[in-house]
C-alpha positions as CSV (number, residue, x, y, z in Angstrom):
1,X,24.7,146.9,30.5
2,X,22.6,149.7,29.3
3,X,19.3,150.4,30.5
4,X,18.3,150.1,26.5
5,X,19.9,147.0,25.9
6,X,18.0,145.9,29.1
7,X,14.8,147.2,27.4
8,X,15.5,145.6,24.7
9,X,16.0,141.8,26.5
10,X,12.7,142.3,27.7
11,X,10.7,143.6,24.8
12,X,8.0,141.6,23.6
13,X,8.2,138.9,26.3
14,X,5.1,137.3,27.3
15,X,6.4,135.7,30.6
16,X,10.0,136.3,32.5
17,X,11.2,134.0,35.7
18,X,12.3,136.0,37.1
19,X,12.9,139.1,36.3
20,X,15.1,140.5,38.8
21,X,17.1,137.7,38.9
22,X,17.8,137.9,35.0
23,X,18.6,141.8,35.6
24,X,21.4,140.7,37.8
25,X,23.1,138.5,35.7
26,X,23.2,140.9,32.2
27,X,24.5,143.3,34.7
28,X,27.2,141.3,36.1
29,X,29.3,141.3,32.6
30,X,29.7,137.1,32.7
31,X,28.7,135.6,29.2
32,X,25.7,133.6,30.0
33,X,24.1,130.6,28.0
34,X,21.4,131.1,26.7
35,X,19.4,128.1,25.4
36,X,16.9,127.5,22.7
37,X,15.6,124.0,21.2
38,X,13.7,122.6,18.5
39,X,12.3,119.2,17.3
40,X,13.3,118.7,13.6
41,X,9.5,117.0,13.5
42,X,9.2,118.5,10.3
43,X,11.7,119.9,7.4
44,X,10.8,123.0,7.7
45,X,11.4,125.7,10.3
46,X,8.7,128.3,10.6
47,X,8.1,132.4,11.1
48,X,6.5,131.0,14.6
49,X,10.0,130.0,15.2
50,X,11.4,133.1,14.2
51,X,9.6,135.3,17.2
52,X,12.5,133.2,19.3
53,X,15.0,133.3,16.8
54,X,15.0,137.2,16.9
55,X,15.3,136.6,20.6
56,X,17.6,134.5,20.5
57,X,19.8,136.7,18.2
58,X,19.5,139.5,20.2
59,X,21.3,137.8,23.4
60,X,24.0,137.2,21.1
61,X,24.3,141.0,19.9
62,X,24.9,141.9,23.5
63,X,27.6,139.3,23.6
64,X,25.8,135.9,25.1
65,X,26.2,132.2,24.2
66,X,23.3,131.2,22.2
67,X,23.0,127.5,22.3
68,X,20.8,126.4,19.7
69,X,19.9,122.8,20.7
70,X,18.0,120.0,18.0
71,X,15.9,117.9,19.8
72,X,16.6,114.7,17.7
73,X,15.8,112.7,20.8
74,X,13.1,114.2,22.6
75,X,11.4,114.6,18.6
76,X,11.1,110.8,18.5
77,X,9.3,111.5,21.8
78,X,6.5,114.3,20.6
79,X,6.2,117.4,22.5
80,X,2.8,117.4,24.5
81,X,2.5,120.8,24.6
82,X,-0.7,122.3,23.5
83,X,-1.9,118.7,22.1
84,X,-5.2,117.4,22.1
85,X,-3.6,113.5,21.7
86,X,-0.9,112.2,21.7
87,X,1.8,113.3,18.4
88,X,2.4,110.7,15.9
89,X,5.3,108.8,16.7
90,X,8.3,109.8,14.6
91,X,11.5,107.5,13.6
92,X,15.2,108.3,13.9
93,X,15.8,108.6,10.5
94,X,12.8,110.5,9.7
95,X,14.2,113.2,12.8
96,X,17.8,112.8,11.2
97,X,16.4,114.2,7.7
98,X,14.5,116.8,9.4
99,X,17.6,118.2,11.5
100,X,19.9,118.2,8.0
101,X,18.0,121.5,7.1
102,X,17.6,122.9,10.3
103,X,20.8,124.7,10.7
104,X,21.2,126.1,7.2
105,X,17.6,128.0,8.0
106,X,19.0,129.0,11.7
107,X,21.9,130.7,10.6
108,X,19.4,132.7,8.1
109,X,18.6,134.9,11.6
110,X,21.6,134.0,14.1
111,X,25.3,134.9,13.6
112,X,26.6,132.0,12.7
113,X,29.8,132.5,14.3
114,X,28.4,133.1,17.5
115,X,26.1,129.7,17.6
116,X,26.6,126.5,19.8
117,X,25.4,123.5,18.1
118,X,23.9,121.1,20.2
119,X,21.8,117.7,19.7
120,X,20.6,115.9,23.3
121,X,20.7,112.9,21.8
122,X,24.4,113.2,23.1
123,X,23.2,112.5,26.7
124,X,19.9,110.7,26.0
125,X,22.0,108.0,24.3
126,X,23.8,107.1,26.8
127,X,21.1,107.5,29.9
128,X,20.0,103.5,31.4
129,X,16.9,102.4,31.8
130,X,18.0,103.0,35.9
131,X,18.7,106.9,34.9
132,X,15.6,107.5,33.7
133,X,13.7,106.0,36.7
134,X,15.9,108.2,38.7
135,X,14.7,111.4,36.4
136,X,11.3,110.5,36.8
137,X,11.6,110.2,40.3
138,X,12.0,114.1,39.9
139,X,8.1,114.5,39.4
140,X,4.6,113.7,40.1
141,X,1.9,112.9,38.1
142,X,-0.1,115.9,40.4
143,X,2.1,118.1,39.7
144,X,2.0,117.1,35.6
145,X,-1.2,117.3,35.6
146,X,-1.2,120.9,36.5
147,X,-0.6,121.8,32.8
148,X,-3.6,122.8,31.4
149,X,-3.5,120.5,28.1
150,X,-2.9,117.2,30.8
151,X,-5.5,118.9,33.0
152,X,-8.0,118.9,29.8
153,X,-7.4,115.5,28.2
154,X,-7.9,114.0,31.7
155,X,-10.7,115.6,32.4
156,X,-12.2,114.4,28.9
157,X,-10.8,110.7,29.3
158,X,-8.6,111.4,26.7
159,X,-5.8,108.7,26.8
160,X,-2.2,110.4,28.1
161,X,0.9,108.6,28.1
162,X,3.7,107.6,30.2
163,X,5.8,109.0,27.8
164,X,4.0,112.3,27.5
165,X,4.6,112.9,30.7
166,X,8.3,111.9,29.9
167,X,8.9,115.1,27.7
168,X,9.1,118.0,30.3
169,X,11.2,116.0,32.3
170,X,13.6,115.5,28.9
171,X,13.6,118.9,27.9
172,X,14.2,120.1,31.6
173,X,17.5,117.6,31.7
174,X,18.3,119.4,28.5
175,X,19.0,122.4,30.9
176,X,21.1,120.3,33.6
177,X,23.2,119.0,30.8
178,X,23.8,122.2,28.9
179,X,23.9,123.8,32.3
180,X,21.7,126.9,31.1
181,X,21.8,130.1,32.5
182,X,18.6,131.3,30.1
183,X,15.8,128.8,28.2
184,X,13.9,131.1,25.6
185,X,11.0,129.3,24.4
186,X,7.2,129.8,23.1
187,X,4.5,130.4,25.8
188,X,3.4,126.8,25.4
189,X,6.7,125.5,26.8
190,X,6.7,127.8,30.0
191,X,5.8,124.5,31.9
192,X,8.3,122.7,30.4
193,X,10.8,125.1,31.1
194,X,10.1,125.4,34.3
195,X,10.6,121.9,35.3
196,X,14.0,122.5,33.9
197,X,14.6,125.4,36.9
198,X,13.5,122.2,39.2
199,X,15.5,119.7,38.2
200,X,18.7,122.4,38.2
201,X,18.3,123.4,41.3
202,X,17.9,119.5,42.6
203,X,21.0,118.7,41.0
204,X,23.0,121.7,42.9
205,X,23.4,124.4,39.6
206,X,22.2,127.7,39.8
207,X,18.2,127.8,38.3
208,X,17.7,128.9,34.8
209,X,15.5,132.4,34.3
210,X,12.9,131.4,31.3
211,X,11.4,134.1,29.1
212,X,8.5,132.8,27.3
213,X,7.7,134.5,23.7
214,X,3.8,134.6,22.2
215,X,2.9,132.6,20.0
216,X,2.3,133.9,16.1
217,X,-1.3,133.2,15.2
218,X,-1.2,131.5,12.1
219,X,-2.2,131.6,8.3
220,X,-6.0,131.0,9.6
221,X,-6.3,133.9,11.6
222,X,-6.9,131.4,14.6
223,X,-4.5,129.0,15.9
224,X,-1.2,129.4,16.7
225,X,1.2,128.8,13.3
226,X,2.2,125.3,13.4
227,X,3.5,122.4,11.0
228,X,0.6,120.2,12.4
229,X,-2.3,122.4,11.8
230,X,-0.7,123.5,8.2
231,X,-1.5,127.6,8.9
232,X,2.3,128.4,8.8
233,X,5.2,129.9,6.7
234,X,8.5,128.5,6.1
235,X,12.2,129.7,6.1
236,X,12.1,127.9,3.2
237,X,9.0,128.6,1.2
238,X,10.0,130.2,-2.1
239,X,10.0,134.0,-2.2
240,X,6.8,134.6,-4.0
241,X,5.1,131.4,-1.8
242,X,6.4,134.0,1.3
243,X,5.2,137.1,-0.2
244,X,2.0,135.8,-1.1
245,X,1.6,133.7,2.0
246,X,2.4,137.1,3.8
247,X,-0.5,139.1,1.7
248,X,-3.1,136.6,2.5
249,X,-3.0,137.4,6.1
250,X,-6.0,139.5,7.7
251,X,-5.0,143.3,8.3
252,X,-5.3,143.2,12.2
253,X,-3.0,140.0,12.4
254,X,-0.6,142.2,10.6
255,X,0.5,144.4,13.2
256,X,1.1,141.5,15.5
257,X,3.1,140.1,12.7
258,X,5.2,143.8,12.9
259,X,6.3,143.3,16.1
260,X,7.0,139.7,16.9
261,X,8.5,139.2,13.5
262,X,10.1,142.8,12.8
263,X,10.3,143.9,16.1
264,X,8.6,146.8,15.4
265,X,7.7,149.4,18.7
266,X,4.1,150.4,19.4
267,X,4.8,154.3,18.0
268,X,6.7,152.3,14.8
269,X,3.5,150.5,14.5
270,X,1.1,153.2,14.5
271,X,3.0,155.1,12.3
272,X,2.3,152.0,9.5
273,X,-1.2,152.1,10.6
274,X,-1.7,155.9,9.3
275,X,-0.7,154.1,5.8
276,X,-3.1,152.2,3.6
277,X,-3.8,148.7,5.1
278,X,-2.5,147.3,1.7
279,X,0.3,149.2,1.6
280,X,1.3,148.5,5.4
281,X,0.9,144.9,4.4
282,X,3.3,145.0,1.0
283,X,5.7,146.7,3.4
284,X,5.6,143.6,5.8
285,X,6.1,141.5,2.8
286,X,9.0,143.2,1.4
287,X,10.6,143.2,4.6
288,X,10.2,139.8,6.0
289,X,11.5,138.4,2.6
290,X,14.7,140.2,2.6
291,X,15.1,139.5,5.9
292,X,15.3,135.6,4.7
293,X,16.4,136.1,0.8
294,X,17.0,139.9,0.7
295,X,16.1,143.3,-0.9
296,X,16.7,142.7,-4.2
297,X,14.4,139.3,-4.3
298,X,11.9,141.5,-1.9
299,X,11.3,144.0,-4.8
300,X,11.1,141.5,-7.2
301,X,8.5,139.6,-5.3
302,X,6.3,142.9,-4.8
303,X,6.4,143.9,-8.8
304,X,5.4,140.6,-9.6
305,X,2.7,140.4,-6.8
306,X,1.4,143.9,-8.6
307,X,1.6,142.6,-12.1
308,X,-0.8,139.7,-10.5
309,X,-3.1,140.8,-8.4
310,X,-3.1,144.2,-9.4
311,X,-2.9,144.2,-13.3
312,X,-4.1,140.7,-14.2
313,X,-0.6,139.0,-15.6
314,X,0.6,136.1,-15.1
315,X,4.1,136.1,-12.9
316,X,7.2,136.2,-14.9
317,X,8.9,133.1,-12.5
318,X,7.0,130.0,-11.0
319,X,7.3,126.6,-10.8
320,X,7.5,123.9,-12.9
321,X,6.0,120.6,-13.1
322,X,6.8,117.5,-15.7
323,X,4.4,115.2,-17.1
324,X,6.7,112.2,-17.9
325,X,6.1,110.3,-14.9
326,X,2.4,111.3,-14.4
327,X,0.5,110.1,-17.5
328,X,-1.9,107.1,-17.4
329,X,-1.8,104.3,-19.8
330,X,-3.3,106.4,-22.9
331,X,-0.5,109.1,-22.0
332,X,-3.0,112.0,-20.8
333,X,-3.1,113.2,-17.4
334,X,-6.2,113.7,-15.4
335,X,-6.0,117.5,-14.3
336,X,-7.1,116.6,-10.6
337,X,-4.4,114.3,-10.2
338,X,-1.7,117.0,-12.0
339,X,-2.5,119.5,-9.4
340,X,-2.5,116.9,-6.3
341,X,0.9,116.0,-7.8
342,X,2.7,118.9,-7.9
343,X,2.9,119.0,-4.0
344,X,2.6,122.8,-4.2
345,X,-1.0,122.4,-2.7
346,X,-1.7,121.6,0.8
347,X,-5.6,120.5,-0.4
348,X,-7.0,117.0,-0.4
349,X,-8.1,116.1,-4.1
350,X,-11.5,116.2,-2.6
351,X,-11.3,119.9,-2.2
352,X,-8.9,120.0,-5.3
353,X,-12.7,118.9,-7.3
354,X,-14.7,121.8,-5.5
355,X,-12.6,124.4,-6.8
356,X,-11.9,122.9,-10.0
357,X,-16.3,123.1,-10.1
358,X,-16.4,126.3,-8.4
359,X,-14.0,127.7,-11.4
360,X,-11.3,128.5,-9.8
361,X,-9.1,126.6,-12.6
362,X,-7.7,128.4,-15.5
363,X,-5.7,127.0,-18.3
364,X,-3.5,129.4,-20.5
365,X,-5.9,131.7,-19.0
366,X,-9.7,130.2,-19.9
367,X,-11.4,128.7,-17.0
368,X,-11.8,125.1,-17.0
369,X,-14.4,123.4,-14.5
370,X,-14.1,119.5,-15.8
371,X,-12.9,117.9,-13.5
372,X,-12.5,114.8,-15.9
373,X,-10.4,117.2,-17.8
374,X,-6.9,114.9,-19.1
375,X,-4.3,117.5,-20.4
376,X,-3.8,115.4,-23.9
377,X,-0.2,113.5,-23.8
378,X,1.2,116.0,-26.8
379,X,0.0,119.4,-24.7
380,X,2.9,121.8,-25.3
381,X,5.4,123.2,-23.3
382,X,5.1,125.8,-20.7
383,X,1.3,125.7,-20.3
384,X,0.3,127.8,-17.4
385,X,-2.1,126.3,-15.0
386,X,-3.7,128.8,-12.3
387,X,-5.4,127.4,-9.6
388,X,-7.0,129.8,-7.4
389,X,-5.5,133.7,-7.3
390,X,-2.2,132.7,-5.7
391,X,-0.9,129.5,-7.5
392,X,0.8,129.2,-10.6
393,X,2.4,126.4,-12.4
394,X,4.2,126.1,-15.7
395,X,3.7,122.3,-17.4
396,X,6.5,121.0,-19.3
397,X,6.4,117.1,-21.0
């Protein structure tokens, strides 16, 4: 293997165990496994998953097994990771509906063709109550309590449970079973992929090296992006949700987004910076939604960001929202409950009321700050409704 191609394993990694012992096995020509898993807690993947992904699909370029693995056991478990309490317990079925669209937003980054398809609830299943005292066995609570989000709810007397401490140990058998040569993960699971290395070596295979990726700083500007703190974008989201989403971000998050989501070199990325902030940021837009749709959306998505932002129009495509199963018993529709409705906004109808007051409402273009306001049962079609600058929705009865 190449020195380049080498470089280009290492790029971007936050954390690499070990090194050396990596080095030697791209060199030695043998087609490793490289592993990668996600809990389907949610429908939606996200661009903090992507940072991996990318990684991910790079292993495969240079000829490697990528093993993408769905948690849909350890999910009805909660990942501890970076948790200030313990995660809402999911059910099977709920996991089940999350995995469906998993895959089909995978395969929108890795080569298809080239993807292992794994679920651990192939070994989990099966495991007796006697195996998993035997797994747990493998650890102490000492040396669980070295991770720093253990560390700092037991400091606070924040209740941990047994279970918690459960989910390294099941996401380190996920090694043993896929017998990984490589776990990729977020820097969040380096502990948990570590204890996968422990429990390898115990049970005779050859350790797994981990590189750890960063973790993308979400919407906010603050925390990392994540389904649970609602700061993230989706494979998924429509285009001009992405390209929007994309715009909102603040200009020095931007370059971070360059390189863990583009890839983009520290010379590529001062080259952008020589360009207008906005224009660096339209570029990143454009990009990152053909890289999940593809150009011809992208350049769609940016005249009609212009012709909104820039010009004042209305965009020529958004979504649409019926009123048939909304109306009360008069057949009107209270506007605070039509926009709480229309699932297209993440705010509570509390804060729904606030910006209707602070007038960021508009009807057919004329502000409207009642927020007793009922669109009248006989409104006509294809009213626009504007809520905020980046939200627009077309009413039909």
């Amino acid at each position: 293997m190449s020195m380049v191609n080498l470089d280009m394993v290492f790029a971007g990694a936050q954390t690499v165990v070990s090194q050396d012992e990596l080095m030697a096995r791209l060199k030695s020509g043998k087609q490793l496994n490289i592993k990668f898993g996600v809990d389907p807690t949610r429908p939606d993947l996200t661009f903090g998953h992507m940072v991996v992904f990318n990684k991910l699909r790079q292993f495969q370029e240079l000829g490697h097994r990528a093993i993408l693995l769905i948690g849909d056991h350890t999910a009805t478990v909660g990942d501890p990771s970076g948790r200030s309490a313990e995660r809402p317990q999911l059910t099977k079925e709920e996991v089940n509906d999350n995995a469906k669209t998993y895959l089909a937003q995978a395969f929108k980054i890795l080569d298809r063709d080239k993807t292992v398809v794994r679920r651990n609830s192939e070994w989990f299943s099966k495991m007796t109550f006697d195996d998993m005292l035997l797994l747990a066995r493998k650890m102490t609570v000492a040396r669980m309590l070295e991770r720093d989000d253990f560390e700092k709810r037991y400091k606070a007397n924040v209740p941990i449970s047994i279970v918690e401490f459960l989910y390294p140990l099941m996401q380190g058998y996920d090694s043993v079973a896929l017998e990984a040569d490589v776990e990729l993960g977020g820097s969040d699971q380096l502990f948990n992929m570590l204890v996968g290395r422990v429990l390898q070596k115990d049970m005779g295979q050859a350790e797994q090296c981990v590189l750890s990726m960063p973790l993308l700083v979400g919407l906010d500007g603050v925390k990392k992006m994540s389904k649970s703190y609602d700061n993230y974008i989706s494979f998924n989201d429509l285009p001009g949700d992405m390209f929007g989403k994309i715009m909102s971000i603040s200009d020095e998050i931007m370059w971070v987004y360059y390189g863990l989501l583009l890839g983009a070199t520290a010379d590529e990325i001062n080259e952008k910076k020589a360009l207008h902030p906005m224009i660096a940021k339209k570029t990143l837009a454009c990009l990152l939604v053909a890289k999940l749709y593809d150009r011809e959306t992208a350049d769609r998505e940016l005249e009609n960001f212009e012709n909104v932002f820039s010009k004042g129009e209305i965009p020529r495509e958004m979504p649409t929202f019926s009123l048939k199963s909304l109306s009360d018993s008069a057949g009107d529709t209270n506007i605070v409950n039509l926009l709480a409705s229309t699932e297209l906004l993440s705010a509570s109808r509390n804060e729904i009321r606030r910006m209707i007051e602070q007038k960021a409402l508009k009807i057919d273009g004329e502000i409207m700050d009642n927020i007793s306001y009922f669109l009248p049962a006989d409104v006509r079609d294809n009213v626009v409704i504007q809520y905020g600058k980046k939200v627009f929705i077309k009413i039909i009865r």
